[in-house]
N, CA, C and O atoms as a DFTB+ gen file, in Angstrom:
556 C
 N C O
     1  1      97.672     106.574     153.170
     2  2      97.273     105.289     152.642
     3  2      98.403     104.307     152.916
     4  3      99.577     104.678     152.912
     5  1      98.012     102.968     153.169
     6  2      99.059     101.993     153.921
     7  2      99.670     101.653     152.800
     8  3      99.203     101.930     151.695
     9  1     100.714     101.055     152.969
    10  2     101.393      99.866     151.596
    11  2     100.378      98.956     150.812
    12  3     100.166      98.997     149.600
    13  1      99.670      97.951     151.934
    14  2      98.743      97.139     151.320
    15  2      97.789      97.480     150.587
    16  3      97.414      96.772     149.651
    17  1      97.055      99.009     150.998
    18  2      95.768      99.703     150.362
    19  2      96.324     100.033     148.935
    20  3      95.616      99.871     147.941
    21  1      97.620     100.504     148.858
    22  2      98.163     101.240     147.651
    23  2      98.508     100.178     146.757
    24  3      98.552     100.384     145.544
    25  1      98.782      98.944     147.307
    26  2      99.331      97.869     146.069
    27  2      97.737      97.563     145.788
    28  3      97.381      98.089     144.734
    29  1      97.028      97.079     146.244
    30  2      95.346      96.514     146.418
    31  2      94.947      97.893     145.050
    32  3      94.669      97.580     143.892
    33  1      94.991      98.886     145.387
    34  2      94.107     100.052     144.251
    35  2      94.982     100.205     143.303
    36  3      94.667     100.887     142.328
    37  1      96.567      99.465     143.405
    38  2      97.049      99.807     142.135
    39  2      96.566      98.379     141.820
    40  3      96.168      98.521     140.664
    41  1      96.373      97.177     142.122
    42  2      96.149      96.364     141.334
    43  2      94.390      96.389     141.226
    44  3      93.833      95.293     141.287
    45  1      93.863      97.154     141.130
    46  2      92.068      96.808     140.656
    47  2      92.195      97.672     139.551
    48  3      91.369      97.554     138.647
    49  1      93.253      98.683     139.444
    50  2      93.431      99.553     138.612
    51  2      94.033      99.034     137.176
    52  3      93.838      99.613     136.107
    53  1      94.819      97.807     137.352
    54  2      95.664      96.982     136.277
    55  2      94.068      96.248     135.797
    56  3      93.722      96.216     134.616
    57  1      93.234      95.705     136.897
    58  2      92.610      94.430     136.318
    59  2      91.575      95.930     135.399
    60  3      91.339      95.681     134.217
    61  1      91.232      96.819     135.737
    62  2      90.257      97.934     134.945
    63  2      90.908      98.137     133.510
    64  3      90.120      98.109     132.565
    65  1      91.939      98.291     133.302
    66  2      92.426      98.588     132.248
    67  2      92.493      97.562     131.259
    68  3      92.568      97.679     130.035
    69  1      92.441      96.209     132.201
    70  2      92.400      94.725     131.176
    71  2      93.506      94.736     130.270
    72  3      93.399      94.502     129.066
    73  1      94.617      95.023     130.891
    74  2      96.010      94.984     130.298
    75  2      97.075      94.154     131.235
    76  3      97.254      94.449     132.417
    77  1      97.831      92.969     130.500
    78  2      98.854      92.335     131.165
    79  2      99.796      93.012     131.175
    80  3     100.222      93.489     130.123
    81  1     100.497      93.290     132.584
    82  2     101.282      94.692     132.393
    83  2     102.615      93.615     132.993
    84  3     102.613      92.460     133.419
    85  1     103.772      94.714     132.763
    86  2     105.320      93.687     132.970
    87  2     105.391      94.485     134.423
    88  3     105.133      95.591     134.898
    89  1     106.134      92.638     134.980
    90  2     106.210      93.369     136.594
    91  2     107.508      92.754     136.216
    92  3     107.837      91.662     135.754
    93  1     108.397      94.301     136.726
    94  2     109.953      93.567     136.799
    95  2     110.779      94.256     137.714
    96  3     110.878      95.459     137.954
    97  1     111.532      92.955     138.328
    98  2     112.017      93.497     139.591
    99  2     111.526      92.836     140.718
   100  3     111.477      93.412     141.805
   101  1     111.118      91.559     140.550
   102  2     110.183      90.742     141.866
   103  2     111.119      90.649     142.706
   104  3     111.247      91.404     143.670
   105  1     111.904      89.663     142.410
   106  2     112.754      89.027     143.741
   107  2     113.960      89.631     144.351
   108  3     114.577      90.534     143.786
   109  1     114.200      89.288     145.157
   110  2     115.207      90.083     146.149
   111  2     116.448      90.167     145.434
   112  3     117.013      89.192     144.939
   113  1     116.814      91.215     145.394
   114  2     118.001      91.459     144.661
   115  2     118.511      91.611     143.599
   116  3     119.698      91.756     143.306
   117  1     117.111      91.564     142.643
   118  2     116.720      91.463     141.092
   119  2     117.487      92.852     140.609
   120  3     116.962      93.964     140.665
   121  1     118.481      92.652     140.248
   122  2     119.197      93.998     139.420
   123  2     118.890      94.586     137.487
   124  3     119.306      95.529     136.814
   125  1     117.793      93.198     137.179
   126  2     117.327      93.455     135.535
   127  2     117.392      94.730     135.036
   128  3     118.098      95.605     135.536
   129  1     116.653      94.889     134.019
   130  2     116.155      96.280     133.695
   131  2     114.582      95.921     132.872
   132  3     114.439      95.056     132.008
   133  1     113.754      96.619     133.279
   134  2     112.585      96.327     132.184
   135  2     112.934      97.000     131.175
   136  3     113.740      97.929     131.121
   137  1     112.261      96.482     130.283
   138  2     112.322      96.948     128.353
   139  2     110.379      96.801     128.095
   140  3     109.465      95.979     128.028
   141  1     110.697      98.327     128.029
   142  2     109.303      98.260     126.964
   143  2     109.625      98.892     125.460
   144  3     110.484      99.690     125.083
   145  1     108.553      98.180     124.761
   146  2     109.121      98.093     122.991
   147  2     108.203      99.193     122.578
   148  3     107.066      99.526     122.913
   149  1     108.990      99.592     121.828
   150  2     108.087     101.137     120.925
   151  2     107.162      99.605     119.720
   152  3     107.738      98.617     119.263
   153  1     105.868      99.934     119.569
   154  2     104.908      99.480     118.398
   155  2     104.427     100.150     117.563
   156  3     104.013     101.261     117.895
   157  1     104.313      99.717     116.196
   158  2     103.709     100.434     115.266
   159  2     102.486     100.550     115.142
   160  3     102.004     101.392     114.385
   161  1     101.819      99.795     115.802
   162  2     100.488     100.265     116.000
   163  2      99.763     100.035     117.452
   164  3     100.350      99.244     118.189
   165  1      98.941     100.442     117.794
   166  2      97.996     100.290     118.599
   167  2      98.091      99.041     120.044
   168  3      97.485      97.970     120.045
   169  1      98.972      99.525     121.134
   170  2      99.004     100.068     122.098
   171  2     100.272     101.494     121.620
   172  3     100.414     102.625     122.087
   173  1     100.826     100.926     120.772
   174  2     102.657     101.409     120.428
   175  2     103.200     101.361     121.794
   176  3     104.371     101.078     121.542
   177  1     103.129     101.445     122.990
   178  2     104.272     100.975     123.903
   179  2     103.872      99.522     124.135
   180  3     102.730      99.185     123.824
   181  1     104.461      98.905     124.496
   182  2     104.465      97.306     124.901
   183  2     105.256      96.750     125.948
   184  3     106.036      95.848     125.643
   185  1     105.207      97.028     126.801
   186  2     103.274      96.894     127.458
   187  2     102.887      98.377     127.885
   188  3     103.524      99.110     128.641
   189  1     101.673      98.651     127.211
   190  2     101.388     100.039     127.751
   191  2     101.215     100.379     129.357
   192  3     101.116     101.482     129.894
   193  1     101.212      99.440     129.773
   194  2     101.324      99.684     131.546
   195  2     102.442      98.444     131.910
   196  3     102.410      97.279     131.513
   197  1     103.314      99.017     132.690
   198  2     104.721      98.990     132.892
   199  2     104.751      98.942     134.591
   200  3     104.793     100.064     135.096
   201  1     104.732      97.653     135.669
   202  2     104.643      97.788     136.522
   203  2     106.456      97.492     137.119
   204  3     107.018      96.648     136.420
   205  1     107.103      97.916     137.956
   206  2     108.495      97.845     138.101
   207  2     108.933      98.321     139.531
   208  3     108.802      99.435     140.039
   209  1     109.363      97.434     139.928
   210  2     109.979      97.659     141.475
   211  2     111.024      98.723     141.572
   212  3     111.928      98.963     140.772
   213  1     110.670      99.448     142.951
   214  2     111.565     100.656     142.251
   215  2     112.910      99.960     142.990
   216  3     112.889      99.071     143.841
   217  1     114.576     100.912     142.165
   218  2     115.375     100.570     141.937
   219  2     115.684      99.388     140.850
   220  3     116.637      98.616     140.745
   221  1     114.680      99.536     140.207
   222  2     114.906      98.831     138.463
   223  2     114.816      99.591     137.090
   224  3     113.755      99.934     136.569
   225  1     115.794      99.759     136.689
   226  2     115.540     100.875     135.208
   227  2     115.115     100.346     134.738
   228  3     114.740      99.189     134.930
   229  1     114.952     101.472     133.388
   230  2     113.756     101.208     132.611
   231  2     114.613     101.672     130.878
   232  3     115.159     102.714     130.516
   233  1     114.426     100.613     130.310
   234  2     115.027     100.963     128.886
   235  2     113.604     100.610     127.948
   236  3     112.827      99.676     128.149
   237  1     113.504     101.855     126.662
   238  2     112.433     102.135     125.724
   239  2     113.380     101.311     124.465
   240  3     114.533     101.606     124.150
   241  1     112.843     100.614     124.085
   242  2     113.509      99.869     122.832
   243  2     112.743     100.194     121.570
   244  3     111.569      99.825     121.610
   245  1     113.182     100.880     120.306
   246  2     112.910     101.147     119.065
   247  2     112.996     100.081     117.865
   248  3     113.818     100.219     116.959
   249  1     112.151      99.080     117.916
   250  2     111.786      98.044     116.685
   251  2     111.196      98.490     115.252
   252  3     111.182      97.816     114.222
   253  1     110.705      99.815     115.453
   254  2     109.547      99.825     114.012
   255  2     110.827     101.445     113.047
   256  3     111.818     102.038     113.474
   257  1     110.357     101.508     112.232
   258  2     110.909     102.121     111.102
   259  2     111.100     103.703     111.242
   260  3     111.751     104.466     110.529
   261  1     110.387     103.943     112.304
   262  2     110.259     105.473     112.584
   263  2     111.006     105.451     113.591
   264  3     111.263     104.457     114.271
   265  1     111.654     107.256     113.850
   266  2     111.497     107.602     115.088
   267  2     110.651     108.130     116.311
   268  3     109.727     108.940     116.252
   269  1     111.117     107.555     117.342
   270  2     110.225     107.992     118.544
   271  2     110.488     108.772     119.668
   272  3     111.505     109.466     119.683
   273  1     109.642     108.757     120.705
   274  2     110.488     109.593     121.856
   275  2     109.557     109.536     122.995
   276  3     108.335     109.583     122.854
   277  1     110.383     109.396     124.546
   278  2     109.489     109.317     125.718
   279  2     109.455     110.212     126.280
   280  3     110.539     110.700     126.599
   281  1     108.029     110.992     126.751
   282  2     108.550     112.162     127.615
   283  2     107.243     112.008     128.517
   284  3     106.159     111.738     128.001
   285  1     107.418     112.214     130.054
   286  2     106.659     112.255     131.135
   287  2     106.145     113.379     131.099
   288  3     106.641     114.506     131.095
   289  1     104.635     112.846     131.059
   290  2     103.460     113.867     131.166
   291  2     103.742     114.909     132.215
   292  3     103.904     116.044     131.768
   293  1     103.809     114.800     133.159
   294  2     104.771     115.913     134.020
   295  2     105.308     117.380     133.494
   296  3     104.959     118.468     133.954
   297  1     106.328     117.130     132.318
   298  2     107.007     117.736     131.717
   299  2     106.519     118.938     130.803
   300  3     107.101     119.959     130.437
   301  1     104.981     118.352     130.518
   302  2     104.403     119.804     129.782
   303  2     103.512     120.440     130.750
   304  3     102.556     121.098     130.339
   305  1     103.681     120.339     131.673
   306  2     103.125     121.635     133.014
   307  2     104.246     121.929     133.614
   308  3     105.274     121.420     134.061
   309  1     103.349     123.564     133.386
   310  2     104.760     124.562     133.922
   311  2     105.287     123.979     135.550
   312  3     106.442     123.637     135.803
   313  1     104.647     123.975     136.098
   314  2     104.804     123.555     137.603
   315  2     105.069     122.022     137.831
   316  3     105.124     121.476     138.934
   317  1     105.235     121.375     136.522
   318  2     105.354     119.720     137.143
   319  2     106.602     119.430     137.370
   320  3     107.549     120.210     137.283
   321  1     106.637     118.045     137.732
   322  2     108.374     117.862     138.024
   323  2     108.618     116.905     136.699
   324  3     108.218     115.743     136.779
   325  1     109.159     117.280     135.673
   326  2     109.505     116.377     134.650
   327  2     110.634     115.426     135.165
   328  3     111.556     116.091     135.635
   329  1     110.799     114.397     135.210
   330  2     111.548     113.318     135.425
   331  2     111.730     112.394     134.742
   332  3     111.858     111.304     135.299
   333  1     111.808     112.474     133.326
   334  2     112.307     111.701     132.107
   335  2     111.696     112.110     130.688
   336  3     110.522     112.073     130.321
   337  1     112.925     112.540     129.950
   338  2     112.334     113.138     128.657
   339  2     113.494     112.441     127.453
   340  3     114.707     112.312     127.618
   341  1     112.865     112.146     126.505
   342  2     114.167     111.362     125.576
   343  2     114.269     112.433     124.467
   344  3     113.362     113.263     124.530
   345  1     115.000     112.581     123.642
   346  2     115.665     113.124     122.046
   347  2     114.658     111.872     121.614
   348  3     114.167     111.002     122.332
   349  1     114.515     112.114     120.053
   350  2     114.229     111.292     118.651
   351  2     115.178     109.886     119.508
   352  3     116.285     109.920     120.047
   353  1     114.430     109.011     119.379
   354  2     115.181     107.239     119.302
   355  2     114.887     106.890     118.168
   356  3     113.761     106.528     117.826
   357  1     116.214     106.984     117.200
   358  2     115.812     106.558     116.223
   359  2     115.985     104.671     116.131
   360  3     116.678     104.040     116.928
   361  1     115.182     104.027     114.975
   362  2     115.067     102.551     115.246
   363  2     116.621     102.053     115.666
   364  3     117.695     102.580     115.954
   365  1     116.141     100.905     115.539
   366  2     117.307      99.794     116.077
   367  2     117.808     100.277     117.078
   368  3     118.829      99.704     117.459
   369  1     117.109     102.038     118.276
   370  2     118.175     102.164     119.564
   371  2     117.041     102.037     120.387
   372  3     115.852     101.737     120.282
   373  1     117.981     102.432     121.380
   374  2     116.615     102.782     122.787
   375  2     117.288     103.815     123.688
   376  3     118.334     104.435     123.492
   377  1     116.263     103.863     124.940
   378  2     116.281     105.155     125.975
   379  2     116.025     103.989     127.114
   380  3     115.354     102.957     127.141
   381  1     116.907     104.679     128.056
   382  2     116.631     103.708     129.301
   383  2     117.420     105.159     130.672
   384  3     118.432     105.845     130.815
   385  1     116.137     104.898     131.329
   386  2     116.586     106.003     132.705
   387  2     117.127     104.850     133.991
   388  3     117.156     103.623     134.094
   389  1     117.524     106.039     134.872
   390  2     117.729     105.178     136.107
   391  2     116.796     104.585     136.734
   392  3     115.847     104.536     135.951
   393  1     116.516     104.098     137.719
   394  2     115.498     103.730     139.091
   395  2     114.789     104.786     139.480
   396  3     115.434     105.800     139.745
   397  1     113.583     104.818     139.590
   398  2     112.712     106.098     139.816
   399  2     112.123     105.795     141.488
   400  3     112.378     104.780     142.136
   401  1     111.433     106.757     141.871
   402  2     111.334     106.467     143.087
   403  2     109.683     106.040     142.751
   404  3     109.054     106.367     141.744
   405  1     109.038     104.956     144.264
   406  2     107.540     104.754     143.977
   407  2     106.635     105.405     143.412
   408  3     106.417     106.441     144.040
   409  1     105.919     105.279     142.407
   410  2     104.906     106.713     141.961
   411  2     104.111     105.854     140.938
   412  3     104.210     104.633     141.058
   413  1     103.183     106.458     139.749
   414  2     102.652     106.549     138.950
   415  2     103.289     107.163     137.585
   416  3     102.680     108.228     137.679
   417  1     103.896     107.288     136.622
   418  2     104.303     107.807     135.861
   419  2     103.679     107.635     134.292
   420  3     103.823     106.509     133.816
   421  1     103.010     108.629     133.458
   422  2     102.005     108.506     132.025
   423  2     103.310     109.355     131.540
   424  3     104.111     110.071     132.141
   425  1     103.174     108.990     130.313
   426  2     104.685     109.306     129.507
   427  2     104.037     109.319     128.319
   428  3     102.942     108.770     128.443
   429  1     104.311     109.845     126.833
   430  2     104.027     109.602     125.527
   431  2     104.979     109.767     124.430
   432  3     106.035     109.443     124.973
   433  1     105.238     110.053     123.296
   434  2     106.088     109.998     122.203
   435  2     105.263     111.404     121.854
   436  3     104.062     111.521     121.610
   437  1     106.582     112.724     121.925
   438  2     105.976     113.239     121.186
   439  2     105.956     114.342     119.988
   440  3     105.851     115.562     119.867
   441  1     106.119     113.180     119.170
   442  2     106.582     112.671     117.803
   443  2     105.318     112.113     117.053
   444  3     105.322     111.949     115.833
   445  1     104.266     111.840     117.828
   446  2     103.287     110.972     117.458
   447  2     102.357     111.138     119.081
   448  3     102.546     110.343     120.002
   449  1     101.749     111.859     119.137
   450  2     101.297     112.345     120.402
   451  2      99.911     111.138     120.562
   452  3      99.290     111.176     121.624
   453  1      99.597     110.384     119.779
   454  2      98.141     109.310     120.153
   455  2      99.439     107.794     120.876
   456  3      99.178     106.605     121.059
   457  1     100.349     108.317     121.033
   458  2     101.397     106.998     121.497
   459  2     101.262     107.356     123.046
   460  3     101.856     108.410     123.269
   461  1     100.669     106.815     124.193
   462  2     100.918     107.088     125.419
   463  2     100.858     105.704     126.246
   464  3     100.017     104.878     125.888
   465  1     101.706     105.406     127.335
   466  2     101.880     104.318     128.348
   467  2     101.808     105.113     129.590
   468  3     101.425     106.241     129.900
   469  1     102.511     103.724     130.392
   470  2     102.028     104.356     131.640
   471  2     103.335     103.671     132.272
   472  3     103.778     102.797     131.527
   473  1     104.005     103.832     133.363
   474  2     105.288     103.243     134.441
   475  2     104.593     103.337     135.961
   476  3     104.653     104.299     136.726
   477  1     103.967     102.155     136.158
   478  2     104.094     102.314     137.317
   479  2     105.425     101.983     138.401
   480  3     106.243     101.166     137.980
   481  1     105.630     102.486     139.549
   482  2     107.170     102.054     140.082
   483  2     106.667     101.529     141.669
   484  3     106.242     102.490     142.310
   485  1     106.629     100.459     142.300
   486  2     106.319      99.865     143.628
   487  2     107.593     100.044     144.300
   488  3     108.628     100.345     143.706
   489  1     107.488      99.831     145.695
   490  2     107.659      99.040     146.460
   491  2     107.946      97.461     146.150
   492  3     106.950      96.822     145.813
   493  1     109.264      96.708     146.227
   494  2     109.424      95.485     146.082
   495  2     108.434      94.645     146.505
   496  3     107.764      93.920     145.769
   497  1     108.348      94.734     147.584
   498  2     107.022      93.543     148.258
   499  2     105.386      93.558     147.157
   500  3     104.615      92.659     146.820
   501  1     105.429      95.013     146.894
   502  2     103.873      95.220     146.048
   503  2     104.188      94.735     144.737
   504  3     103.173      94.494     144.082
   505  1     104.950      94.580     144.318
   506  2     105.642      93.671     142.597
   507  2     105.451      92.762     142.614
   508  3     104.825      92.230     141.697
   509  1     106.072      91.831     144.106
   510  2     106.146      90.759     144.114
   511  2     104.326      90.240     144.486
   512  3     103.856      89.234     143.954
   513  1     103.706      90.901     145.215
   514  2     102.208      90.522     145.731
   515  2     101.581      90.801     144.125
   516  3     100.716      89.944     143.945
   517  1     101.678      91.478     143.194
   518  2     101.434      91.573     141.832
   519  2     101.938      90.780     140.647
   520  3     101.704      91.039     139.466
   521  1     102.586      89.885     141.068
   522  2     103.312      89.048     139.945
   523  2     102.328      87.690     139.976
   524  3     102.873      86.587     140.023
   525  1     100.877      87.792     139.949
   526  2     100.053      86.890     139.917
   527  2      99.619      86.253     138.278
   528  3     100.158      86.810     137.321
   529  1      98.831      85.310     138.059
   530  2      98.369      84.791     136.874
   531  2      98.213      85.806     135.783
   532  3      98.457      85.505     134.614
   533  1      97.703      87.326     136.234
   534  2      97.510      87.987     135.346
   535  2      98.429      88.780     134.276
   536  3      98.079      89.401     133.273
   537  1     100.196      88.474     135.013
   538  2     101.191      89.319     134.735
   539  2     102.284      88.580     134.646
   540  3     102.313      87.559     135.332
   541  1     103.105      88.811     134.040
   542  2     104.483      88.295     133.522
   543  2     105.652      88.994     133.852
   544  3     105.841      90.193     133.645
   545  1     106.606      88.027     134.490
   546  2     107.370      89.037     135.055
   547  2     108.973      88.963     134.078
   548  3     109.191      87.917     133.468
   549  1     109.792      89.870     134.014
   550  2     110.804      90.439     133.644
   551  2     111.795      90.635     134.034
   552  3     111.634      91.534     134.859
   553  1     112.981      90.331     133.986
   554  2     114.071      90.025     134.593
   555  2     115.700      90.608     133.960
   556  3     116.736      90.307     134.553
C-alpha cells in the first residue's frame, strides 16, 4: 500500500470514528511532544485517537483523582510485540515514551480496563496532509 492510500484510509478511518483527534508533529522540524490527558469519564483518554508524526513522543498526563496506567494492546498476546507499558500514574504525574515508529497503536489503563485510546504514528507528510478543519494540531 502507497503512502497516499495509507494516509487516505487512515483518514476515512478518523472521519468513521467522528472523533477530533490531535495531530502533532506537522511541520518540519517540530520537536513538541503530544500530551494526551487521562479523563474521568467517558472517552477517559483525551483525545481518544492520537494522530502523531513519527519521531514525536508521547506523554499520558494524570488530571483526575485516581490512578491510571497505559499499556499497548500488543502486550497481552503472548506473541505480540509490546512496545509501551506504564506502572500506576498516580495524579498530578504522567508517562511519556519515546518516538515510535509508523503504525497503529490501541493501548488501555489497566486499572480500569473500559479506559481504551488509540496512537496513531505517520509519516510527517501524512500529519501534515491530516491537519485539516477536522483536527487540531499540537505542538
Amino acid at each position: 500500500m502507497n503512502a497516499h492510500l495509507r494516509s487516505l484510509t487512515l483518514l476515512a478511518g478518523i472521519f468513521l470514528i467522528g472523533s477530533d483527534p490531535v495531530i502533532g508533529g506537522t511541520g518540519p522540524g517540530d520537536t513538541g511532544i503530544v500530551e494526551i490527558l487521562f479523563e474521568s469519564s467517558a472517552p477517559y483518554y483525551e483525545p481518544p485517537l492520537a494522530v502523531v508524526s513519527a519521531g514525536i513522543p508521547v506523554r499520558w498526563s494524570n488530571a483526575t483523582a485516581s490512578p491510571h496506567s497505559i499499556r499497548h494492546d500488543e502486550c497481552l498476546k503472548e506473541d505480540g510485540q509490546c512496545v509501551f507499558q506504564s506502572l500506576a500514574v498516580p495524579p498530578e504525574n504522567s508517562f511519556a515514551i519515546a518516538p515510535l515508529p509508523p503504525g497503529r497503536y490501541s493501548y488501555h489503563c489497566e486499572l480500569h480496563p473500559v479506559m481504551r485510546g488509540t496512537l496513531v504514528v505517520v509519516e510527517s507528510q501524512a500529519a501534515t496532509e491530516m491537519s485539516g478543519p477536522s483536527a487540531h494540531s499540537v505542538k
